[in-house]
N, C-alpha and C positions, 0 to 999 in steps of 0.2 A: 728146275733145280730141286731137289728132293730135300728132307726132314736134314738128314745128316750134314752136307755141304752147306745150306745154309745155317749150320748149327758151327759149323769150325767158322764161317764167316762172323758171325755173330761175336762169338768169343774170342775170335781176333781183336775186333775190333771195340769189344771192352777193353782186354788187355793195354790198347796203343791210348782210348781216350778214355779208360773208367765208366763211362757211362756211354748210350746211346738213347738215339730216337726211333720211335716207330715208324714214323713216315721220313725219316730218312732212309732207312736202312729198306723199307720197301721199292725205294725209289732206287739206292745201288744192287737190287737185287732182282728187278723186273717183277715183282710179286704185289700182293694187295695188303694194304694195312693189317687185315683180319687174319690173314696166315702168317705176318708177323708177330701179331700181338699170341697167335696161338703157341707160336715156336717159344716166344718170352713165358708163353707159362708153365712152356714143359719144362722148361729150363730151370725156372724158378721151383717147380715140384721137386726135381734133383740136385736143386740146394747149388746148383749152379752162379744165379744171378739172384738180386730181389729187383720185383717190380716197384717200378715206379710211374707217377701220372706220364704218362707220353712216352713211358719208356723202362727200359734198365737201368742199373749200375752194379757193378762186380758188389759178392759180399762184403769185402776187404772195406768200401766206399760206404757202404750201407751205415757202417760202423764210424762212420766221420761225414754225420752228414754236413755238417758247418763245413767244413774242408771243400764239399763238394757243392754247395749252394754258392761255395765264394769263388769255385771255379779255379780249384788248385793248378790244374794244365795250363794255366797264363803263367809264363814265365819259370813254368815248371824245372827248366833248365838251371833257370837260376838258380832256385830254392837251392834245388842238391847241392849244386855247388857251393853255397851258401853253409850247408848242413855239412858240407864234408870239411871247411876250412873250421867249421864250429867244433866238430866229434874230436879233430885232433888236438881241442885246449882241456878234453874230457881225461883222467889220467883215475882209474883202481883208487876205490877210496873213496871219492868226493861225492860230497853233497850236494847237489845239484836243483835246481828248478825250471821248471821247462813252462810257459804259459799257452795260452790255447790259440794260439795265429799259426795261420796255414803255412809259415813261413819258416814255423819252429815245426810243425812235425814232424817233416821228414827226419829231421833229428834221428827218430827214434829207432827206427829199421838199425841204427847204425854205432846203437851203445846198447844193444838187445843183452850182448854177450859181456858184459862190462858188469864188475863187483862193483856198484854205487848203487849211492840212493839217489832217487827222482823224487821231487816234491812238487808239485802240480796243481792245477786246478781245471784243468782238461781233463774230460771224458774220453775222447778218440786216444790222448795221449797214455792214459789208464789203458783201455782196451789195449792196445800194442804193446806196451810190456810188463802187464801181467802174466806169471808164466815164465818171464826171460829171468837171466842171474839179477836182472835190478830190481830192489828193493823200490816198492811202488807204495808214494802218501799223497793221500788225495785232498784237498783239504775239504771242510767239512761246511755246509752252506745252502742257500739255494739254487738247484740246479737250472738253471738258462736252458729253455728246449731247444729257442733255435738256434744260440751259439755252443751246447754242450758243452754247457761250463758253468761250475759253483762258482758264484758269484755273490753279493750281499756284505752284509755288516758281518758275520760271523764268521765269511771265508777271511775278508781281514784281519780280523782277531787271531784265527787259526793260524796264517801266514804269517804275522807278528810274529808269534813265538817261536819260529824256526829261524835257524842261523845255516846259509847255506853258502859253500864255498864260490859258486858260482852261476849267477841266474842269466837264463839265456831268455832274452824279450825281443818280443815285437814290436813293430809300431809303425802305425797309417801316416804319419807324416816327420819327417827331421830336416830343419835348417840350421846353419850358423846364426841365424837374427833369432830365432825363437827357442830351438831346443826341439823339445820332442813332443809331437800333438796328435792328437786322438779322435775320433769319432765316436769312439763311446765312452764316458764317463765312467762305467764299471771297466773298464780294464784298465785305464789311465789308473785306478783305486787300486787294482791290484796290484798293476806295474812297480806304484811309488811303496806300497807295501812289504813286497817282495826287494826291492833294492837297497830298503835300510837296512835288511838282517843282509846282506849279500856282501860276501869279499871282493869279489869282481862281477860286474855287470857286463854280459855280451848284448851288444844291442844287432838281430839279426836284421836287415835292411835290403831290399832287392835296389838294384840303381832307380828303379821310377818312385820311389819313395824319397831319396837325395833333394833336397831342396823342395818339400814340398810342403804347405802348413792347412794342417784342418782346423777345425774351431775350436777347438779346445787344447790351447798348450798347457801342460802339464810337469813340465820339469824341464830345466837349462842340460845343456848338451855334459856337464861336467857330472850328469848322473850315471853315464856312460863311460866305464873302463876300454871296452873294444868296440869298434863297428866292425860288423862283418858284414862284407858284399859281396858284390861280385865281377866280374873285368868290363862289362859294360859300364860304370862310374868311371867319370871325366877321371884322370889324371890329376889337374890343377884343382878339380875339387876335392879331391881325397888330399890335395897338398894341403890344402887352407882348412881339412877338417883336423890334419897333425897339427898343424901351425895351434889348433884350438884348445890341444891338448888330447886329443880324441891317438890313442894305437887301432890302426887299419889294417885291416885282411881284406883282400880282394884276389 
């Protein structure tokens, strides 16, 4: 197979998973690691792909890389789906905040063309619509290399002061018995941050996160105006999350 053919194969197959490997992609193409990793750096000269250890990822990925260490194609389906029941509570005008979980970014593709403002504390989320009709605040802080994301004492400060119509969050764990819990300490900080100045709080949620508690609970379920999920969550559990007081998208 020549330079070209496994060049369209290559770039197919970023397009479907974002990223590749070297000794995979030798292994679907009869060829040796070494004329793999050669085809990855032509590519990467014409600004095609960027290298990475073992491999590629599309430039688009390059640009998120938390997104892509957390392995966004899990559940990928959801997400959007998730993002699309999200986009349509977004309406011309609003002030909005968007946090830095892989769960919230697809969001962004998807209010590119939308007169609002985004208030953030996401780098990828920065990158993506800078450029577009929305007005982009970043807040102001120490930046997190490997989450891409201003974080610290004075991103909270920063976000205090903002009053935003509507904050769309994430979050590594939600039960009825606990509320909403977290893995990291800085984003649980921001989360509660962000939700005092906030009119309505969307809490974006994929179903494997429904009923599950990490170690750090951080706020009762009533910090949450909407859950958004998506049709894989139970029925009867989405019933007992209204019964809580909790308005469901799914």
């Amino acid at each position: 197979m020549n330079f070209e053919l496994r060049k369209q194969h290559l770039l197919a197959r970023l397009e479907q998973q974002g990223s590749v490997e070297v000794a995979a992609l030798a292994g679907e193409l009869g060829t040796t690691p070494i004329t793999i990793r050669r085809d990855l750096t032509q590519l990467a000269a014409s600004g095609l792909v960027v290298r990475t250890h073992g491999g590629a990822v599309l430039p688009r990925v390059a640009k998120d890389p938390v997104a892509f260490a957390r392995k966004t194609t899990v559940n990928q389906a959801q997400k959007e789906h998730i993002c699309r029941l999200a986009a349509a509570q977004i309406a011309a005008g609003d002030t909005i905040f968007i946090d830095c979980g892989s769960t919230t970014f697809p969001l962004c593709p998807l209010i590119r063309h939308l007169r609002i403002r985004v208030v953030t504390n996401s780098l990828p989320v920065l990158f993506e619509l800078v450029g577009s009709a929305v007005q982009v605040v970043i807040a102001g802080g120490e930046v997190d290399a490997e989450r891409q994301a201003v974080h610290g004492a004075v991103a909270l400060e920063h976000l205090r002061r903002y009053r935003v119509d509507k904050a769309f969050l994430g979050v590594d764990g939600l039960s009825l018995q606990r509320g909403l819990s977290a893995n990291s300490e800085q984003e649980a900080s921001i989360s509660l941050a962000v939700a005092a100045g906030a009119s309505h709080v969307y809490l974006l949620c994929d179903a494997s996160k429904l009923e599950q508690e990490k170690y750090l609970q951080f706020a009762p379920l009533s910090l949450v105006g909407t859950l958004v999920t998506d049709p894989a969550a139970p029925a009867e559990l989405l019933g007992r999350y209204r019964e809580a007081g909790l308005r469901v998208l799914a």
